[in-house]
N, C-alpha and C positions, 0 to 999 in steps of 0.2 A: 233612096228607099230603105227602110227599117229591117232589119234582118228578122224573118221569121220568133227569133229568140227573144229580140229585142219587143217584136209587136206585143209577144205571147204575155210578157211583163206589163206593159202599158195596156192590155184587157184585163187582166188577173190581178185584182188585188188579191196581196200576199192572206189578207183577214180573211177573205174570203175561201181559200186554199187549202190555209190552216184552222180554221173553226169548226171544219166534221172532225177531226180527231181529237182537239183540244177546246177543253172550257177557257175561254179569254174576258178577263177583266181587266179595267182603264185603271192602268198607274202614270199617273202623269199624262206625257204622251207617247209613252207607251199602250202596249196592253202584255197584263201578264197572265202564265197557267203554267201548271205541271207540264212537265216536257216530257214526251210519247217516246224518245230514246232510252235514259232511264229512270228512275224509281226514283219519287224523293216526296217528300212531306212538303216540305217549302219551295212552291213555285219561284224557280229560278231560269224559266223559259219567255225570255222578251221577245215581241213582235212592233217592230217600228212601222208602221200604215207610210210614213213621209216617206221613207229611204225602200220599200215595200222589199224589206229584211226579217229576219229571225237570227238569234242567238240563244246559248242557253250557261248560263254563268255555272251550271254543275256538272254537263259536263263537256262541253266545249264546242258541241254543234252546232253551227249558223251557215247561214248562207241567202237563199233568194228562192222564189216557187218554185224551180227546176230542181235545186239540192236536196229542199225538203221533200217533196214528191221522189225524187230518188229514192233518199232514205228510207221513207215511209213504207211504201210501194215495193220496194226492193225489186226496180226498174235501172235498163240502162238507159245511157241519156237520151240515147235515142227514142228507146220506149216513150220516156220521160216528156219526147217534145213532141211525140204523136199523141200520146194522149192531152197535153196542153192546150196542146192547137184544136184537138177537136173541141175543148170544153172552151175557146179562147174564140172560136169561129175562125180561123187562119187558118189560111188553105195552104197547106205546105208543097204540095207539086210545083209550084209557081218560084219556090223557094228553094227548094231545095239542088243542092248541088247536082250536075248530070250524073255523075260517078257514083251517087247514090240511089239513082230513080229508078236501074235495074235491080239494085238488093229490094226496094222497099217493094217496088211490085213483086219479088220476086215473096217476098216475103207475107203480102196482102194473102196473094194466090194461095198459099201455103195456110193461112189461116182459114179464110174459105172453106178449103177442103174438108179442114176440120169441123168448121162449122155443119157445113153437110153433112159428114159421116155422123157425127152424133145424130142429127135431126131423123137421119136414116136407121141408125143403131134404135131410135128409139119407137120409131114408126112400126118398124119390122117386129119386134117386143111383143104386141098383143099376138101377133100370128103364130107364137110361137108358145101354146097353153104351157106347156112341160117346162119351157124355160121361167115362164111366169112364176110357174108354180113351185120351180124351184125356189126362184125371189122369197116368195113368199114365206119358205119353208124353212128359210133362213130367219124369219121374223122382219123380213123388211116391208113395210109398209107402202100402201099407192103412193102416198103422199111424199115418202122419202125415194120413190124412184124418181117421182115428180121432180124433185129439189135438187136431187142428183145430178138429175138428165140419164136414172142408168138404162142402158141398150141391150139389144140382144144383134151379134153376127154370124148370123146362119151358116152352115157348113154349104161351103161351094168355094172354087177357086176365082171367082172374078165378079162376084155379084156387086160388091163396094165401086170395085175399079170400072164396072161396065155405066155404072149410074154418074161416078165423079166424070166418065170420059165425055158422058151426054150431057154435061151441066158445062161444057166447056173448059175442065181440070184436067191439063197435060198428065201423061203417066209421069213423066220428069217429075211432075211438080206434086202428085200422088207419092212418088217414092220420096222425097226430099218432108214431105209432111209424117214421113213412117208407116203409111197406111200399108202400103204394096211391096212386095218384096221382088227385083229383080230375078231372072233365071236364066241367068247367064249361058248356059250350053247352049239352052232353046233357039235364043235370038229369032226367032218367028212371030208371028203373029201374034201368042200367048204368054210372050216372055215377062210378063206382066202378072203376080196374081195377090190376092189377098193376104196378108199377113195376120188377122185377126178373123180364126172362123172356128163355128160353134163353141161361141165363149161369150157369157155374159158381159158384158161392156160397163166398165167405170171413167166414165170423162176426167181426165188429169185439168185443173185447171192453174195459171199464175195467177198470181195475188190481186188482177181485176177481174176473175172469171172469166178470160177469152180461155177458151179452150186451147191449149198448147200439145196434148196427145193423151194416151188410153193404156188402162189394163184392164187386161181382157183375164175372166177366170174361165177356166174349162170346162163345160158341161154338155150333156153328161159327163161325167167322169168315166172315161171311156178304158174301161177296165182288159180289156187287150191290148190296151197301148201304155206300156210301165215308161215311155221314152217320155209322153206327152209331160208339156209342166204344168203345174198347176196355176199358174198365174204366165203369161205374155205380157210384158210392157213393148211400150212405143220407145224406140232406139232414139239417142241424144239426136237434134235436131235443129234447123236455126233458131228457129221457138222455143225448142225443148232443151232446157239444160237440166239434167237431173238433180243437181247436187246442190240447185235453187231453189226448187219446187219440193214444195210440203203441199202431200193430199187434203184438199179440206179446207187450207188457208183465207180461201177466199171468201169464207161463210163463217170461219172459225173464228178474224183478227179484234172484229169490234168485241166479241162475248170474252175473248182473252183479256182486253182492256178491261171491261167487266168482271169476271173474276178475279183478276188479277193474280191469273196461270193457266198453265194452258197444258192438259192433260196429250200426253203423245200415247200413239198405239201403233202398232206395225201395220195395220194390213185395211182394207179398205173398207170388210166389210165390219169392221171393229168401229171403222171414222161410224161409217151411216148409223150403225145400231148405238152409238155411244151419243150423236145426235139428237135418234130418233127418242132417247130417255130423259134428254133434256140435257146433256151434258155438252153444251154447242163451241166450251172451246175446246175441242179436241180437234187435231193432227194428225197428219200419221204421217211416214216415209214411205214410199211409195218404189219400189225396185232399185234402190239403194241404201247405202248406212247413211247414219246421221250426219252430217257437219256440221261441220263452223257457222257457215253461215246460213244454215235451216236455224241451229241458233240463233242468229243474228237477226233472224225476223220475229222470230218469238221474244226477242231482247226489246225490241222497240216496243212493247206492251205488256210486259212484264218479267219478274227476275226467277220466278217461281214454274218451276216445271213438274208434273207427276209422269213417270213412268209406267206405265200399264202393258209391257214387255210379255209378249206368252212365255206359262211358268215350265221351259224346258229349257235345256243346256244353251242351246242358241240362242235363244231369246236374252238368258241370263249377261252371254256372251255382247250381244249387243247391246244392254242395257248397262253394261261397264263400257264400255267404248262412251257412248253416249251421257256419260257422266262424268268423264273424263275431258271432255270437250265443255263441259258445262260447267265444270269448277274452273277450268283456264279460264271459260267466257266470264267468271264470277256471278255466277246462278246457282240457286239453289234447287237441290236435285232430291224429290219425296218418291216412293216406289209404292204401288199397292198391287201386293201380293196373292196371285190365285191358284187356285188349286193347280195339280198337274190333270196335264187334259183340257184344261179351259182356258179359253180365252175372252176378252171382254166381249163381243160377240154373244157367244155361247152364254153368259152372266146376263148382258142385258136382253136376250132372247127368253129368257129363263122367267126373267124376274126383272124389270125394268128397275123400281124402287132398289132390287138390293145391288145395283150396279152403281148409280148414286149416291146410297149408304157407303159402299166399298170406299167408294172417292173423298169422304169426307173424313176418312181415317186413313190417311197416306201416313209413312212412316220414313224418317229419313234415311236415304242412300247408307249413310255408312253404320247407322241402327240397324239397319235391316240385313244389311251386308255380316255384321258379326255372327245376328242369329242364322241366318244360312251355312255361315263355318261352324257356330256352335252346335246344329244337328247333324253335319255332315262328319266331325271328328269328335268323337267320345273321348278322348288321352286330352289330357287336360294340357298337357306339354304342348304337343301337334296345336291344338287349338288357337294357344297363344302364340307361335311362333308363325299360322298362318295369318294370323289377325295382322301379326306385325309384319309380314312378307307383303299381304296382297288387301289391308284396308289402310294404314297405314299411309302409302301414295297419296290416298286421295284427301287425306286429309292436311299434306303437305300441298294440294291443290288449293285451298281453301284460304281466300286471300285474308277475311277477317279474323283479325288476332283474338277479337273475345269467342267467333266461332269455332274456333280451335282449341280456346283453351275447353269450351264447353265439354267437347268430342276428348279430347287427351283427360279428362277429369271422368267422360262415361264410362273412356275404353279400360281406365285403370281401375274405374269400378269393376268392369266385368270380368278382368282381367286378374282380378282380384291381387293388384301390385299400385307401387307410389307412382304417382303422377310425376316425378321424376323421370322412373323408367322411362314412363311413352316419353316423355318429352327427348329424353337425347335418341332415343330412336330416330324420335321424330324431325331433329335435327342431324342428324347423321344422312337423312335420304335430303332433305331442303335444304343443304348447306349453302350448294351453289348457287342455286334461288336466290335465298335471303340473302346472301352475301351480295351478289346485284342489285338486289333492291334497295339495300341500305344505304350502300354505294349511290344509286339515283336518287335518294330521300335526303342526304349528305351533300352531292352536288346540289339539287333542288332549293337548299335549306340554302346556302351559302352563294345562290345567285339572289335570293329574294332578300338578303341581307345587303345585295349591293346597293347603295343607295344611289350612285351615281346612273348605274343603271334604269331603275327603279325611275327616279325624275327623266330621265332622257323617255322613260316609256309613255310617262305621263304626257308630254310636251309633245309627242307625234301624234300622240293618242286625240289631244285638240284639234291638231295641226291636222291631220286625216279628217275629223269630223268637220270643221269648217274649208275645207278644199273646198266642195260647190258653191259652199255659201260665201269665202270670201277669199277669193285667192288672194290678193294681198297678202292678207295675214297669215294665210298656211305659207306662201313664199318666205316672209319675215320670219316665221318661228323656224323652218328648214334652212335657209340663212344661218341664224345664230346658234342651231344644233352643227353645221356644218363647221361654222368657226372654231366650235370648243373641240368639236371628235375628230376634227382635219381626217385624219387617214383610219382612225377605227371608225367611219358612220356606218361601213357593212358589218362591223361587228356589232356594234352598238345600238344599231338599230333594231326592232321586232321585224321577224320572217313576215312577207305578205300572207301567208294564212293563215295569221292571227289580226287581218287588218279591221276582220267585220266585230270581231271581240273589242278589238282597241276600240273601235267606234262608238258601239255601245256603251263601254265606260267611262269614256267621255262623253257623251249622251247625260249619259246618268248622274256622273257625279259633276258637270261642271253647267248643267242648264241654265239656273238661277242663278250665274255669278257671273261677277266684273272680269270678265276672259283675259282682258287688256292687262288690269294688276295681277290676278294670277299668274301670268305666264311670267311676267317682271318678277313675280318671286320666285316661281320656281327656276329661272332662266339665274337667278343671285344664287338659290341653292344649287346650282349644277355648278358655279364657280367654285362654288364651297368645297364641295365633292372635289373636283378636278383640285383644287390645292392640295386637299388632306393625300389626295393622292397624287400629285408631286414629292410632299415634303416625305411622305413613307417613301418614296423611289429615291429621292437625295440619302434619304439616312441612312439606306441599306447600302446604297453606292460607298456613302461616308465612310461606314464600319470597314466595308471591305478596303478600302483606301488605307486608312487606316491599320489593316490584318497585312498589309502586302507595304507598308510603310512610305507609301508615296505622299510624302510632306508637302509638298506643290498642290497636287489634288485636295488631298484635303483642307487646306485653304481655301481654293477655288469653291469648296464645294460648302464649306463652313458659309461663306459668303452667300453663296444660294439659296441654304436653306433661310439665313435671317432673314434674308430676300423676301422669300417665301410666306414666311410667318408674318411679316408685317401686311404682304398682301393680304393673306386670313385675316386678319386682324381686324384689317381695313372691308374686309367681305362681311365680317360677323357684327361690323360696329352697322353696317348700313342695313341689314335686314331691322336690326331690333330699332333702329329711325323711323 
């Protein structure tokens, strides 16, 4: 019997998989498009239908349904092969391991829950005119609560918990979802109670919309209570990982591909109101700072990010953080700046159009960054030496050379000094950087010059491609790779996770040709290789023979190399035959 993973592949063509996210056109037999990890003008993302693969020749992704849906989705595999199967009709209970059939129900139940509490958070909504009409008063629309799914949880200690118990939702399995908060001392009857009451309800979703957990904002704003916060989130969870999930994401990812950027904002009622103006790929963070890899989901649809940060010291604070992570990830970082007191909310509540207009005049991070130091320090001294303390960094972030040099030619403008100056500044904080970089550009350079290399890559790269189709001849060319590299074949050979890349390129460049005389020449050019590099191994032995005046050896070795050479000789007379 086929292992669930295995069935999930033989239902799922990989076209079918990959064709909502990407435009695919017939190159050969292939199909090619722009590749949805990153940015590029010339489709360089192949989809093989035969071998039901993906590769992407710019920037190194491939793999099979499972990886891509990974990627995409920014799913773990497991996610990855629940969702599969259901779209695949493969029923995984039957399949799945026993050691896993209590996480997964453990895990069903857990979504459930959540599924309820919203349906509940949004039911209970109308009953509650004051909270409605806070909605409202906010500037959020029926329609956008509609979209939301947002909720109201009524002040009471057990109203969620008394409903999820009657619907057959263990407390266990209430608490493990975030909804309920244990009360440990009680241990009675009650030890059980709500963790989100009298607060507007935002459903947190992952990037396929199953609701994962909730922030709740507080209303009224219960002004004898200074303890109260003003936002509750759902605590990390087996569903809920915070540092994954971007609010919005999952209504935000296709208009990002669309724009092509994806405007971030803090706070949730900033996502809806920035939505509700038309501005649909926006983001937000949701009860944590930004990472890496909230990055890394807005990276698979675009390079291009706007900051919409509220304009106080915090915000500021976190809008460097998050710029900082965005020039490592090699994105570029645009900021649009609002008044103090305001936030996009408040803008697009005001004035839907001029929150739009705002958007369409971003200004870049480290532009925007000088005039900030330039109103805050009048002493022209201070100014430049804070420019050069705290913008500076980030423009040592900044992987492209021509987009630096831009930046080191603005800041010396404003700087009113030579583009010199910034520059060894600017190499004085980037030393250690560049100096590794070079360092792997220099290695990089001087393996791709190996020729011997180079042909041994080409020759597995066949030999990988025709395995299914002809073992024979992948045995034969592994064979006569094995004879020439005797004990370097684990050096000399490509790592297997570059096997789906080799495949492709041999795909590609060897379809139309006579495989048979191919390999026969390149199998004469790896002799070739292999001599020149003998005869450079003899020479250098030679000399040293020779520095150390052993007359014996150097004979012996005199000998070898004529040896040698007439081998070459005899290698270079039978190619040009």
């Amino acid at each position: 019997m086929n292992s669930p993973v295995q069935e999930i592949k033989e239902r799922l063509p990989i076209v079918d998989v990959i064709s909502p996210y990407v435009k695919l056109e017939r190159s050969g037999i292939h199909l090619r498009g722009r590749c949805p990890f990153h940015n590029e003008k010339t489709p360089s993302f192949f989809v093989s239908p035969e071998r039901n693969t993906f590769h992407c020749f710019g920037c190194g992704k491939g793999g099979d349904v499972f990886s891509f849906t990974q990627d995409i989705e920014g799913l773990s595999f497991k996610e990855t092969l629940i969702m599969l199967a259901d779209r695949a009709g493969v029923k995984l209970e039957k399949n799945f391991p026993t050691k896993n059939e209590g996480e997964k129900e453990n895990n069903d139940s857990i979504d459930r829950a959540l599924e309820l509490a919203t349906k509940y958070y949004r039911a209970v909504l109308p009953k509650f005119p004051n909270a409605l009409a806070y909605i409202h008063s906010r500037g959020i629309s029926d329609l956008s609560i509609t979209n939301f799914r947002i909720g109201y949880a009524p002040e009471g200690w057990r109203n969620l918990s008394i409903l999820l118990s009657s619907k057959g939702i263990s407390e266990e399995v209430q608490e493990k979802a975030g909804l309920v908060i244990r009360n440990i001392k009680s241990g009675g009857e009650n030890a059980y109670y709500d963790r989100f009451r009298g607060r507007v309800m935002f459903p947190i979703a992952n990037p396929q919309g199953k609701i994962v957990g909730f922030s709740g904002r507080v209303f009224p704003e219960n002004k004898n209570d200074t303890t109260a916060a003003k936002y509750v989130n759902s605590p990390e969870t087996p569903v809920y990982n915070k540092s994954r999930i971007l609010f919005g994401y999952d209504k935000a990812k296709q208009a990002i591909a669309r724009a092509k950027r994806a405007v971030l904002v803090e706070g949730q009622m900033d996502l809806v109101m920035s939505h509700q103006s038309g501005v649909e790929e926006t983001v937000a963070v949701s009860g944590t700072a930004l990472t890496a890899y909230h990055l890394s989901l807005i990276k698979r649809f675009t390079n291009n990010i706007v900051l919409a940060f509220d304009a106080d010291s915090a915000g500021f604070k976190a809008a460097e953080r998050a710029v900082g992570l965005a020039f490592d990830a090699d994105m570029d970082v645009s900021v649009v700046r609002m008044a103090k007191g305001m936030d996009p909310a408040d803008i697009a509540r005001a004035d839907e159009s001029a929150w739009r207009e705002l958007l369409k005049h971003p200004k870049h991070f480290i532009e925007m960054y000088i005039d900030v130091l330039r109103e805050e320090f009048a002493d022209d001294r201070v100014f430049k030496k804070e420019v050069g303390v705290r913008v500076l960094p980030y423009v040592a972030k900044i992987k492209s050379s021509i987009d630096r040099s831009h930046f080191v030619a603005m800041i010396a403008r404003r700087l009113s000094v030579r583009e010199e100056t910034v520059l060894e500044d600017l190499q004085k904080i980037s030393a250690a950087t560049e100096n590794t970089a070079y360092k792997e550009r220099v290695n990089f350079s001087k393996e791709a010059k190996d020729r011997k290399k180079e042909i041994t890559k080409i020759l597995f790269s066949i030999a990988l491609w025709q395995k299914d189709k002809n073992t024979e001849f992948y045995e034969n060319i592994m064979n006569e790779l094995r004879q020439r590299l005797k004990g370097e074949t684990e050096t000399d050979l490509p790592a297997e996770e570059e096997y789906n890349h080799l495949i492709f390129e041999a795909e590609l460049g060897y379809r139309d040709r006579d495989l048979e005389n191919e390999t026969k020449d390149l199998l004469r050019n790896l002799d070739q290789e292999i001599s020149k590099e003998n005869l450079k191994r003899l020479t250098e032995e030679l000399h040293n023979a020779e520095r150390e005046k052993e007359n014996d050896k150097v004979k012996e070795l005199l000998r070898d190399i004529q040896k040698e050479k007439k081998n070459l000789e005899s290698l270079l007379v039978e190619s040009q035959s």
